[in-house]
N, CA, C and O atoms as CSV, one atom per row, in Angstrom:
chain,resi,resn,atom,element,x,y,z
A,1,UNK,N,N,-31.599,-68.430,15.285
A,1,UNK,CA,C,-30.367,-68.249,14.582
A,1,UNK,C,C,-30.470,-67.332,13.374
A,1,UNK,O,O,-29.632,-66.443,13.218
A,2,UNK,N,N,-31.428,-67.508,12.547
A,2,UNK,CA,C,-31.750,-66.065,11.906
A,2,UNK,C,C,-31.560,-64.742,11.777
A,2,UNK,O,O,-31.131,-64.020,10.877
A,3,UNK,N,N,-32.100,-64.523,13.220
A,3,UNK,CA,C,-31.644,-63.028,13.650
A,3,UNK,C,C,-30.105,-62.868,13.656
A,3,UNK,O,O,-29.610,-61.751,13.503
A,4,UNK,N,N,-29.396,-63.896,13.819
A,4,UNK,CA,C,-28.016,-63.753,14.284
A,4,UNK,C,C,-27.351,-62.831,12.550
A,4,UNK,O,O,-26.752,-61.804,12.231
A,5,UNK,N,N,-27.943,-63.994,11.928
A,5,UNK,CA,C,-27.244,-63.691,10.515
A,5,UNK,C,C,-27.592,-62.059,10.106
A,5,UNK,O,O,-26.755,-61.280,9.649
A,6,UNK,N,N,-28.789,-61.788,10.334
A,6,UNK,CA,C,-29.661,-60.897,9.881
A,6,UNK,C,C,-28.607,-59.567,10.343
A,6,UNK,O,O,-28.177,-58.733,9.547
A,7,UNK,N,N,-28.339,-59.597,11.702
A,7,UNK,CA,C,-27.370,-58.759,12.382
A,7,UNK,C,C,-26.306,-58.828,11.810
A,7,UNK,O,O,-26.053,-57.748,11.277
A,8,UNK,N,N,-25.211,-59.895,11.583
A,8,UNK,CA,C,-23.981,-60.377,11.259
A,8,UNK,C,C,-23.788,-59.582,9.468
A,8,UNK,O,O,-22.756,-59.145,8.958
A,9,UNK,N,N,-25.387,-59.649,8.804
A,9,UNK,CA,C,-25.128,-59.255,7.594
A,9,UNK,C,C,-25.145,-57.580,7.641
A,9,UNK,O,O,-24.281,-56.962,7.020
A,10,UNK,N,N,-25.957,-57.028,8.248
A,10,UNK,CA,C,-26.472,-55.602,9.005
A,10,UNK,C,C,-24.798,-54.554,9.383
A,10,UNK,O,O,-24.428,-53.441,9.009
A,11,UNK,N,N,-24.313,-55.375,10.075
A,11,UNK,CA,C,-22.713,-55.099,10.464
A,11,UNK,C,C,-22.133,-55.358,9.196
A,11,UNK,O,O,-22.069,-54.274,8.616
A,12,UNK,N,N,-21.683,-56.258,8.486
A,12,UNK,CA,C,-20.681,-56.332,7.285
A,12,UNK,C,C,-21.685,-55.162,6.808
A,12,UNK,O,O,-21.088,-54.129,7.111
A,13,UNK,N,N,-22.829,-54.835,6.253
A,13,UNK,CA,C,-23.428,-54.251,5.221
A,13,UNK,C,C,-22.542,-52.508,6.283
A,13,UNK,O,O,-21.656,-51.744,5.902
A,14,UNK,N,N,-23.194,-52.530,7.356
A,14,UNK,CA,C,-22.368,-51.126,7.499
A,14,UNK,C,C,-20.842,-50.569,7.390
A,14,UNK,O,O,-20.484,-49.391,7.407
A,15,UNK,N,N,-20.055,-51.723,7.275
A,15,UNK,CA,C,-18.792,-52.042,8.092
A,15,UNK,C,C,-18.390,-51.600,6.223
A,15,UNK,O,O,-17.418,-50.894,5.953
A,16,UNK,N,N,-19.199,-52.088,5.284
A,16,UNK,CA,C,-18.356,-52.340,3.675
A,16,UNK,C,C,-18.867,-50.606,3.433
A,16,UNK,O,O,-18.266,-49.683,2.883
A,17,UNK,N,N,-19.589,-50.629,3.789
A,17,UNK,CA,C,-20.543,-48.800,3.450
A,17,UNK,C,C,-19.888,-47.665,4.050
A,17,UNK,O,O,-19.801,-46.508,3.640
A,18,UNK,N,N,-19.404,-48.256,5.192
A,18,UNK,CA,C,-17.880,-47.295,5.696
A,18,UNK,C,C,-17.364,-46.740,5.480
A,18,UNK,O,O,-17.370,-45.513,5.393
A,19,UNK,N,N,-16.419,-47.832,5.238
A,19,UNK,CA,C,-14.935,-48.251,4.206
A,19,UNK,C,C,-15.262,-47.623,2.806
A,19,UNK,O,O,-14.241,-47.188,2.275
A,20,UNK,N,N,-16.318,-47.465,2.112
A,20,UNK,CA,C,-16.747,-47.079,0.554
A,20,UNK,C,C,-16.239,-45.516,1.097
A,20,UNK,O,O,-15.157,-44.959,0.912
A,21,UNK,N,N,-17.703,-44.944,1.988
A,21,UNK,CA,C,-17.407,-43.960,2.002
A,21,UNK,C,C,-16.072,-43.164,2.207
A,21,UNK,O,O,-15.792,-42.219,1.470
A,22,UNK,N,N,-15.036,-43.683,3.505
A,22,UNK,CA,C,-13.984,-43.465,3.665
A,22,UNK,C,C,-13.414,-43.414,2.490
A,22,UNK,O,O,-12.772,-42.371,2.366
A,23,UNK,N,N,-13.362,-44.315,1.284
A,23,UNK,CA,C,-12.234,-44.300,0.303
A,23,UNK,C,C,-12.783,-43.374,-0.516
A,23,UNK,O,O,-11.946,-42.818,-1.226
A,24,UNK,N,N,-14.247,-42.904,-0.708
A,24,UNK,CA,C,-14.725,-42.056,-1.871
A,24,UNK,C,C,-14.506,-40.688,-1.208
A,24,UNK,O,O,-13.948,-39.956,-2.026
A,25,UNK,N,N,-14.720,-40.082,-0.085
A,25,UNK,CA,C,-14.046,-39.179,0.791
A,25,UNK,C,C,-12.838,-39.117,0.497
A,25,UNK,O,O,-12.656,-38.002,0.009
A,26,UNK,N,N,-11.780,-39.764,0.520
A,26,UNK,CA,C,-10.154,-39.573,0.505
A,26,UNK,C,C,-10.280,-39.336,-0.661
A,26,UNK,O,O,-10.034,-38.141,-0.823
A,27,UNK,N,N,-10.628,-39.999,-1.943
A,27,UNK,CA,C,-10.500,-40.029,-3.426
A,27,UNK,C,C,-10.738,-37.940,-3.461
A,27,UNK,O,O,-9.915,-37.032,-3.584
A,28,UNK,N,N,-11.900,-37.947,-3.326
A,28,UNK,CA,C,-12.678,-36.410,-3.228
A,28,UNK,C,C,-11.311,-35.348,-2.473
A,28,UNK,O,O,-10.936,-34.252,-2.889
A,29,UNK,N,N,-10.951,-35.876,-1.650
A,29,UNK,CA,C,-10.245,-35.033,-0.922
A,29,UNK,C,C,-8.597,-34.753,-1.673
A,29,UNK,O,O,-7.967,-33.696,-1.688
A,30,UNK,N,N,-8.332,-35.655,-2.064
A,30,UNK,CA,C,-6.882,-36.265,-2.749
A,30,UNK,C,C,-7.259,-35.416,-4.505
A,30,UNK,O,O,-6.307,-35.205,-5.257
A,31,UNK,N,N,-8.451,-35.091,-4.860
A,31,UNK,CA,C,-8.175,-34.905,-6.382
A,31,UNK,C,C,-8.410,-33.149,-6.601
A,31,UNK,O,O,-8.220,-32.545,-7.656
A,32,UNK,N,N,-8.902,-32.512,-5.203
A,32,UNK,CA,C,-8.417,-30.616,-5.677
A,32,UNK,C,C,-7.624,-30.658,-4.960
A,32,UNK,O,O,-7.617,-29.469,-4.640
A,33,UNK,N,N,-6.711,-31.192,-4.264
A,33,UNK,CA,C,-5.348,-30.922,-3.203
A,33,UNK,C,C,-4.499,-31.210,-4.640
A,33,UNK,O,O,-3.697,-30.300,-4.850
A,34,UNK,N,N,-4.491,-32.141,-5.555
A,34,UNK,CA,C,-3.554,-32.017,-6.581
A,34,UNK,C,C,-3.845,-31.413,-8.070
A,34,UNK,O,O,-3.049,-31.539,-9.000
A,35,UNK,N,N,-5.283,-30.641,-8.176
A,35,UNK,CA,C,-5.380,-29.281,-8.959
A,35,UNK,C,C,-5.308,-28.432,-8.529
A,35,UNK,O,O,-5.496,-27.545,-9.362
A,36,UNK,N,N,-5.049,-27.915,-7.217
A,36,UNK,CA,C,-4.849,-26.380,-6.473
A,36,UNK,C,C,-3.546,-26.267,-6.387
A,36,UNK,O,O,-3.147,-25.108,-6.501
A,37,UNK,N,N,-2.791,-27.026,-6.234
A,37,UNK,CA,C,-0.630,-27.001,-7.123
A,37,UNK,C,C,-1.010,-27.088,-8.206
A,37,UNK,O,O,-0.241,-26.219,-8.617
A,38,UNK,N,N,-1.596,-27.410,-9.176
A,38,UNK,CA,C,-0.807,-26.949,-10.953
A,38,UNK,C,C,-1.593,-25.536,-10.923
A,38,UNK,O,O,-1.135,-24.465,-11.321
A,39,UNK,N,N,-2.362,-25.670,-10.590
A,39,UNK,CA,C,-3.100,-23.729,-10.685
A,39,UNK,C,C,-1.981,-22.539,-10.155
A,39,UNK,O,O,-1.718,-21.553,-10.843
A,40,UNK,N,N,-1.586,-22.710,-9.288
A,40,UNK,CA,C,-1.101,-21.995,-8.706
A,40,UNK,C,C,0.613,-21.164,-9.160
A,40,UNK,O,O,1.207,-20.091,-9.260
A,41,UNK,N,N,0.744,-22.863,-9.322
A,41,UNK,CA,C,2.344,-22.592,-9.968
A,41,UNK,C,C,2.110,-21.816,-11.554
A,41,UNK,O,O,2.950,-21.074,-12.063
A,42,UNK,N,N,0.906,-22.142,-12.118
A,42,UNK,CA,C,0.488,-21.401,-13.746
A,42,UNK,C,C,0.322,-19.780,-13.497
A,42,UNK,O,O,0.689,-18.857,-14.223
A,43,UNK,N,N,-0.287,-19.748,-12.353
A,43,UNK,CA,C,-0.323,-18.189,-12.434
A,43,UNK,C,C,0.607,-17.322,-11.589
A,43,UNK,O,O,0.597,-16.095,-11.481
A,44,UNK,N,N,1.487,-18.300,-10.960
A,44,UNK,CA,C,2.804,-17.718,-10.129
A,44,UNK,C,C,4.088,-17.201,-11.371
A,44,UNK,O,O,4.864,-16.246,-11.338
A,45,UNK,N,N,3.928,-18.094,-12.224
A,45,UNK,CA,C,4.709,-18.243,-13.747
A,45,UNK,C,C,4.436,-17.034,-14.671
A,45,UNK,O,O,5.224,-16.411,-15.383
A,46,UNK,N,N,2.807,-16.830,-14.426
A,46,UNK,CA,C,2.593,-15.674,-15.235
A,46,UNK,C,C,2.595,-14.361,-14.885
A,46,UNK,O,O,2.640,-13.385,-15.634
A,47,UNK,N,N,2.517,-14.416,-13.121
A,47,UNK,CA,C,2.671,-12.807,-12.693
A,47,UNK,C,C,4.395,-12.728,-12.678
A,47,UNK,O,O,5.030,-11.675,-12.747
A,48,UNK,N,N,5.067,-14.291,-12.558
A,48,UNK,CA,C,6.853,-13.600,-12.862
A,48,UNK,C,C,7.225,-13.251,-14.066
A,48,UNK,O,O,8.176,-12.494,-14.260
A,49,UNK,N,N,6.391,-13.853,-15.154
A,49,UNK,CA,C,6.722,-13.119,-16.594
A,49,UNK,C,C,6.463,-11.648,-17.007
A,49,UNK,O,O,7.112,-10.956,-17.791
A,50,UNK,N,N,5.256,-11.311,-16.224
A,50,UNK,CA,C,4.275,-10.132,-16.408
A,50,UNK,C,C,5.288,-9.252,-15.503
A,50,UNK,O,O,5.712,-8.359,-16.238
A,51,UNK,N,N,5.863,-9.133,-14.180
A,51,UNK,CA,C,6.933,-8.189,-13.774
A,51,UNK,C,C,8.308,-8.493,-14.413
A,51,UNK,O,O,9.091,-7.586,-14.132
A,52,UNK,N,N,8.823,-9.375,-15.110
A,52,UNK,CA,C,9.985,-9.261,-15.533
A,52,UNK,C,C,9.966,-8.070,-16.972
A,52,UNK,O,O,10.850,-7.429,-17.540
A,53,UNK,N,N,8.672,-8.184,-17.133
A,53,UNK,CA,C,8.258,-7.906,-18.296
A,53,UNK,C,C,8.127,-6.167,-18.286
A,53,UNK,O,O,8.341,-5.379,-19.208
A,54,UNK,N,N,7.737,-5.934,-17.017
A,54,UNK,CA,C,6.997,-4.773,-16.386
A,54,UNK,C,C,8.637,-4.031,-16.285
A,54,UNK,O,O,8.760,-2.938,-16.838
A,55,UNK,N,N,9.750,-4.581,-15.647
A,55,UNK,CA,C,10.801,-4.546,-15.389
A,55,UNK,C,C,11.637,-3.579,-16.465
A,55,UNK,O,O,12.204,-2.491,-16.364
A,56,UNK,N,N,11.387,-4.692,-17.727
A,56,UNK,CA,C,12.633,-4.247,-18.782
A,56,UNK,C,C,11.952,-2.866,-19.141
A,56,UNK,O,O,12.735,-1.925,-19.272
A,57,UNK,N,N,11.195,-2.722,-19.242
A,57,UNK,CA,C,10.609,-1.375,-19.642
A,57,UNK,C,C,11.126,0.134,-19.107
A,57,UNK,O,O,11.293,0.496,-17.943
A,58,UNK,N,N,11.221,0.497,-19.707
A,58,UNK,CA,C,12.038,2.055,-19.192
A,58,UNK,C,C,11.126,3.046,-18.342
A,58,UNK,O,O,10.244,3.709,-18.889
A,59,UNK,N,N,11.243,3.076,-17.726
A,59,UNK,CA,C,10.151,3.933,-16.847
A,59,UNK,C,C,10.327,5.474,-16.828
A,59,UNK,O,O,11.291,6.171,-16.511
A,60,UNK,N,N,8.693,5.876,-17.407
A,60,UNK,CA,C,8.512,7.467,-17.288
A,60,UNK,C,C,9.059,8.294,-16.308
A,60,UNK,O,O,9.140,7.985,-15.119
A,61,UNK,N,N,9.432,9.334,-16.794
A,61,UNK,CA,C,9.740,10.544,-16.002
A,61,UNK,C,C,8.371,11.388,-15.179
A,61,UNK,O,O,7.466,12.037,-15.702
A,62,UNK,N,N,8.523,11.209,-14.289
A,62,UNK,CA,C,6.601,11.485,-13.237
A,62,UNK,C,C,7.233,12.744,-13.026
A,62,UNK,O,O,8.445,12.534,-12.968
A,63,UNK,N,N,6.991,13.897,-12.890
A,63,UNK,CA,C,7.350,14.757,-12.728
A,63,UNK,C,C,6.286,15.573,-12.391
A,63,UNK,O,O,5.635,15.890,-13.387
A,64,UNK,N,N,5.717,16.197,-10.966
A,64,UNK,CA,C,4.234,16.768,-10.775
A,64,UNK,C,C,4.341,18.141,-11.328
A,64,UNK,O,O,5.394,18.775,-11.400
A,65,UNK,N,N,3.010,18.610,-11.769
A,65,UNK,CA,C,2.884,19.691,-12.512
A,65,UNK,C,C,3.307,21.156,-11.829
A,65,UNK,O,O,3.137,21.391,-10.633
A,66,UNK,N,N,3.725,21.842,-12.517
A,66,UNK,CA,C,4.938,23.015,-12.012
A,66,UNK,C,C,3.985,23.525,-10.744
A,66,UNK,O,O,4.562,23.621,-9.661
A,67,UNK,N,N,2.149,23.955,-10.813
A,67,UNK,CA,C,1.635,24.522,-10.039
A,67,UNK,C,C,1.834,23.947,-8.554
A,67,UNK,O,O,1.913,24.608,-7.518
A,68,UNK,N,N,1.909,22.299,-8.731
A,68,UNK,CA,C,1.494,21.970,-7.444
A,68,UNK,C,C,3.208,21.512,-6.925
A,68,UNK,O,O,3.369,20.748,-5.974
A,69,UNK,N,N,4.110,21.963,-7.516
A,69,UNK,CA,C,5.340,21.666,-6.615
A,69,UNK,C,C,5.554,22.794,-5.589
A,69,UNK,O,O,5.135,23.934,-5.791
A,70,UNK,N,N,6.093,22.501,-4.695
A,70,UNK,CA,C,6.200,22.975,-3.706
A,70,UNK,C,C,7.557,24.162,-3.772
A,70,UNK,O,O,8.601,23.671,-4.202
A,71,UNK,N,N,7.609,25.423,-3.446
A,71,UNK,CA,C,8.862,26.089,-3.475
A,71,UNK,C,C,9.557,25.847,-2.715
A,71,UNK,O,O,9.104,25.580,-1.602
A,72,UNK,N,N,10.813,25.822,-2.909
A,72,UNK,CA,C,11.781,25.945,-2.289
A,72,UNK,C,C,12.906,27.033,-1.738
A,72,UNK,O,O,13.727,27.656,-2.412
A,73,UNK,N,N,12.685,27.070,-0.274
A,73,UNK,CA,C,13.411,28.338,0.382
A,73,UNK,C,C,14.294,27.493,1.081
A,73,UNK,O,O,14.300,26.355,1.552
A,74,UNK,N,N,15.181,28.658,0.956
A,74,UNK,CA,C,16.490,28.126,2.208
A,74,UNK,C,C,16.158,28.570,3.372
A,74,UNK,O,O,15.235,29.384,3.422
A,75,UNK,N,N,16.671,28.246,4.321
A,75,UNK,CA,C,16.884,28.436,5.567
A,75,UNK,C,C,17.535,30.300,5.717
A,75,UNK,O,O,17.209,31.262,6.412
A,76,UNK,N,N,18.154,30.152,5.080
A,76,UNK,CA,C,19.117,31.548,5.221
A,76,UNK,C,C,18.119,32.734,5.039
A,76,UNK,O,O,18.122,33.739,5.750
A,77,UNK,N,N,17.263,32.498,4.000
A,77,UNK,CA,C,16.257,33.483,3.386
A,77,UNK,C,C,15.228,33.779,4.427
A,77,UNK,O,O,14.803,34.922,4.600
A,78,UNK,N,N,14.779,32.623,5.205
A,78,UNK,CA,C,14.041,32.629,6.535
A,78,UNK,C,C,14.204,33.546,7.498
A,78,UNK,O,O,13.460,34.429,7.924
A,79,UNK,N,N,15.767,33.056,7.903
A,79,UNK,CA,C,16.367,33.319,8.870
A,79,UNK,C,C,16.485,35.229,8.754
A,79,UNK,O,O,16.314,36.089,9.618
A,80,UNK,N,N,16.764,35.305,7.634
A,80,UNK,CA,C,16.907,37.009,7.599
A,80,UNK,C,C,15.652,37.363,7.545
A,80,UNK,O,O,15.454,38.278,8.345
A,81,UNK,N,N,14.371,36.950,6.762
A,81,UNK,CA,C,13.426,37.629,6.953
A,81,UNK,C,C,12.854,37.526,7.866
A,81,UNK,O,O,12.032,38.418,8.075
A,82,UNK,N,N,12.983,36.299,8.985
A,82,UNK,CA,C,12.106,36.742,10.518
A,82,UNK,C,C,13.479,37.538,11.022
A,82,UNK,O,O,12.813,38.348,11.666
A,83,UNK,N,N,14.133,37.747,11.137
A,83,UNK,CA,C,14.943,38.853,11.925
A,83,UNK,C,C,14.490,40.226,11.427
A,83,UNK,O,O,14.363,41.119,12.266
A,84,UNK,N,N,14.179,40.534,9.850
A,84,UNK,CA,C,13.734,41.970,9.749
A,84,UNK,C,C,12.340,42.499,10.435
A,84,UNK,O,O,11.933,43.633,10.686
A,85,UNK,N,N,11.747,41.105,10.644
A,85,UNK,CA,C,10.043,40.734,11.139
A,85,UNK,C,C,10.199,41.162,12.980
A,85,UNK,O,O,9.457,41.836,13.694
A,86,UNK,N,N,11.228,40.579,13.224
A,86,UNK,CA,C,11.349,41.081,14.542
A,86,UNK,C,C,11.943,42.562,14.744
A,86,UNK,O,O,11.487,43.213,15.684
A,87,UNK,N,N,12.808,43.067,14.025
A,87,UNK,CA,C,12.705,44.012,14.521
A,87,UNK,C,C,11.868,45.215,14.341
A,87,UNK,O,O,11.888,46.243,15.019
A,88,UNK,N,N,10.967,44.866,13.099
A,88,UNK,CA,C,9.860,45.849,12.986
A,88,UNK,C,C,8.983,45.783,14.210
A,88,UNK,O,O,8.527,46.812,14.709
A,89,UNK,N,N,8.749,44.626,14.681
A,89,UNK,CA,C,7.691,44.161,15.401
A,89,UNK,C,C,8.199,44.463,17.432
A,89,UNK,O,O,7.579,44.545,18.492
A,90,UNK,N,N,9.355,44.517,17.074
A,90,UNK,CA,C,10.389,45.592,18.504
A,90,UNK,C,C,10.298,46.715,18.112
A,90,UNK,O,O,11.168,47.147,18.867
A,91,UNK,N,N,10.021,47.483,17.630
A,91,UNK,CA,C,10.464,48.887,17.312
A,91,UNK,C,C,8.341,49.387,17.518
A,91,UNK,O,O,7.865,50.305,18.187
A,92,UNK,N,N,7.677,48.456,16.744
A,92,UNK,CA,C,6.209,48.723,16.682
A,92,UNK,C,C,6.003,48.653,18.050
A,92,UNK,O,O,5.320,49.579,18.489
A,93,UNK,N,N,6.320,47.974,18.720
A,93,UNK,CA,C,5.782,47.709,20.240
A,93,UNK,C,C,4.661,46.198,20.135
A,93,UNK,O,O,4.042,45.683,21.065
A,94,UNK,N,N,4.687,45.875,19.034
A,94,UNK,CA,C,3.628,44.804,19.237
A,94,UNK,C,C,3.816,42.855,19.505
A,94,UNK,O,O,4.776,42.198,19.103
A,95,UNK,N,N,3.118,42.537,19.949
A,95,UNK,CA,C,3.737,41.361,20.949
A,95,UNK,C,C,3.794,40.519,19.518
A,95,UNK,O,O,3.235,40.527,18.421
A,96,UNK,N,N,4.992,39.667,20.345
A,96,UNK,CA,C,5.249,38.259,19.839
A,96,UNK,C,C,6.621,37.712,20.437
A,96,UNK,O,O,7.221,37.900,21.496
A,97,UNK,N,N,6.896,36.818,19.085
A,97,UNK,CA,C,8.176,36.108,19.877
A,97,UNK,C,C,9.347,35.730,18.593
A,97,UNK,O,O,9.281,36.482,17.621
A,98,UNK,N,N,10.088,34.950,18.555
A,98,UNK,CA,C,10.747,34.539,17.823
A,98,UNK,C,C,10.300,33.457,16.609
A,98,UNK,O,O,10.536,33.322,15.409
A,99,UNK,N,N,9.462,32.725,17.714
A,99,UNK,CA,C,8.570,31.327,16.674
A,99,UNK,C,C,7.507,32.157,15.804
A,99,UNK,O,O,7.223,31.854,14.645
A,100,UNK,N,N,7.106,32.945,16.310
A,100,UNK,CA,C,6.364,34.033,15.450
A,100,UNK,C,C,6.980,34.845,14.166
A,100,UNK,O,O,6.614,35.074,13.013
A,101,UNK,N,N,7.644,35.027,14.648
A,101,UNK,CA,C,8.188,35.975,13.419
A,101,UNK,C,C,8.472,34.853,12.353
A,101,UNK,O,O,8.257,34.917,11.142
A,102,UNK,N,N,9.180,33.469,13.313
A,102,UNK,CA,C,9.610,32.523,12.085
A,102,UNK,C,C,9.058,31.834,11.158
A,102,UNK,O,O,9.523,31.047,10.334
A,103,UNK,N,N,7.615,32.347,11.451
A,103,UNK,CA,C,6.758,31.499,10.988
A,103,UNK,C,C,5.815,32.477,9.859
A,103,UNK,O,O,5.232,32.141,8.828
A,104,UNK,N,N,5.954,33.899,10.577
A,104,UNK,CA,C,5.222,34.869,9.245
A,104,UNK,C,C,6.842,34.676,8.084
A,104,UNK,O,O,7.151,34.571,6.897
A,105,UNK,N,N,7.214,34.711,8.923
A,105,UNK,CA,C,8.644,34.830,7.353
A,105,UNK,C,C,8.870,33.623,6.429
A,105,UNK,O,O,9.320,33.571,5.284
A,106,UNK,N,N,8.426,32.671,7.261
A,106,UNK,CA,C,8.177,31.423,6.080
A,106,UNK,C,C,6.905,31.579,5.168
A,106,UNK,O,O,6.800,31.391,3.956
A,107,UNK,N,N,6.137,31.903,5.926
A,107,UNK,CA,C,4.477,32.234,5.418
A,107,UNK,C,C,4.631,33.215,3.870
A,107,UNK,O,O,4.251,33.200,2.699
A,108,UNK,N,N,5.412,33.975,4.766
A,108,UNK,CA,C,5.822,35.337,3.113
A,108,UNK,C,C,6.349,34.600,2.138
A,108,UNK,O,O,5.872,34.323,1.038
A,109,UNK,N,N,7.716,34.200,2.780
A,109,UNK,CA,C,8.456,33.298,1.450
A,109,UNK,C,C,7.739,32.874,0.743
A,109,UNK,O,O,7.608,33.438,-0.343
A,110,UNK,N,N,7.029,31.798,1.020
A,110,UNK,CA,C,6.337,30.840,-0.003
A,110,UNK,C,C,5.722,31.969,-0.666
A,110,UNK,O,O,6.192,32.503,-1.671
A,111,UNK,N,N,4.428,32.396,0.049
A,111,UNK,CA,C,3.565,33.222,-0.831
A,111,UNK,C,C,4.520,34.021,-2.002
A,111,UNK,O,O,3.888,34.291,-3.022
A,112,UNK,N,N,5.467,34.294,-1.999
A,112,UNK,CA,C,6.229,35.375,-2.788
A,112,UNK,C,C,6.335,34.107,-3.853
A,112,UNK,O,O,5.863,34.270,-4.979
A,113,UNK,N,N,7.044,32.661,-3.447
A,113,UNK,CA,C,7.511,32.244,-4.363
A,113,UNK,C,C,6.498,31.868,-5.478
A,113,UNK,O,O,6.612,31.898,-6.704
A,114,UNK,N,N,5.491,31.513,-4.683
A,114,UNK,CA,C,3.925,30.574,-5.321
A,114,UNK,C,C,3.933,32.158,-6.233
A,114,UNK,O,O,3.492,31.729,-7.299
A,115,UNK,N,N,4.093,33.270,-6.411
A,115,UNK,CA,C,3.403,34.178,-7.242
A,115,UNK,C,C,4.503,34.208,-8.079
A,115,UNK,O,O,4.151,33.824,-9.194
A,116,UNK,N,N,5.818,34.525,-8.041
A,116,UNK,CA,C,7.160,34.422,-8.966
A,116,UNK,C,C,6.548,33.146,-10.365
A,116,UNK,O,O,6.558,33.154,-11.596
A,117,UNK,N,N,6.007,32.045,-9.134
A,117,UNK,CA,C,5.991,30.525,-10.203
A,117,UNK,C,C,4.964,30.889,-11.277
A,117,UNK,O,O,5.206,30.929,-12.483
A,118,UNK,N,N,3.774,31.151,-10.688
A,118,UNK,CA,C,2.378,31.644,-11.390
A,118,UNK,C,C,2.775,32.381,-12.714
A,118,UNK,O,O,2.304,32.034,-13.797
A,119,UNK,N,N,3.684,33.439,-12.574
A,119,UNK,CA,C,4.169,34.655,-13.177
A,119,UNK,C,C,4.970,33.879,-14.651
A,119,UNK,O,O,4.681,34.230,-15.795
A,120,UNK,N,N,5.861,32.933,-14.375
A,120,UNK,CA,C,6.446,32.637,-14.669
A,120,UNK,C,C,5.791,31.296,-15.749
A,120,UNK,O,O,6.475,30.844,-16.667
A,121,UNK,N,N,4.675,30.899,-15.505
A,121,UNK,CA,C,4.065,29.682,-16.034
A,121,UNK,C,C,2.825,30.643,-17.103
A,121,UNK,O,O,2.015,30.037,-17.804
């Protein structure tokens, strides 16, 4: 009958060591699940203050530097200078096409304008 107890105490002794662990586990588990919400909401609070903040502020004029803006041609200016491009280039005898010409006459434009800007700066 000895042994019986010996067992009987063996079981409660595992059965209470369990249950400890189980509740010191939940305790552990239960106490950063309710510091990872107040953290969160503190610095959710401070990045909405920090853009409201960012907000009221009047914002600079960005404006890229005169060299690296890009010129601006019309269409019209194109359009006449690949037509003078073609007909030099009909009259020369030398091959091409329409997308060609339209494309040295944009090529010129700019270059003309990029040197006007230079000139001008």
């Amino acid at each position: 009958m000895p042994a019986k107890k010996t067992s009987e105490s063996a079981a409660t002794k595992v059965k209470t060591t369990s249950e400890k662990a189980v509740k010191t586990s939940a305790k552990k588990i239960a106490k950063p699940a309710e510091q990872n919400t107040a953290k969160p909401t503190a610095t959710l609070e401070a990045k909405v203050k920090k853009a409201a903040s960012k907000s009221t502020e009047t914002p600079k004029a960005t404006t890229p530097p005169p060299a690296s803006r890009a010129p601006h041609i019309l269409r019209e200016d194109i359009q006449l200078r690949a037509y003078f491009i073609s007909e030099r280039r009909q009259t020369m005898g030398w091959p091409g096409n329409s997308s060609t010409d339209w494309i040295e006459a944009e090529s010129q434009l700019v270059a003309e304008a990029k040197r006007r800007l230079k000139k001008t700066l």
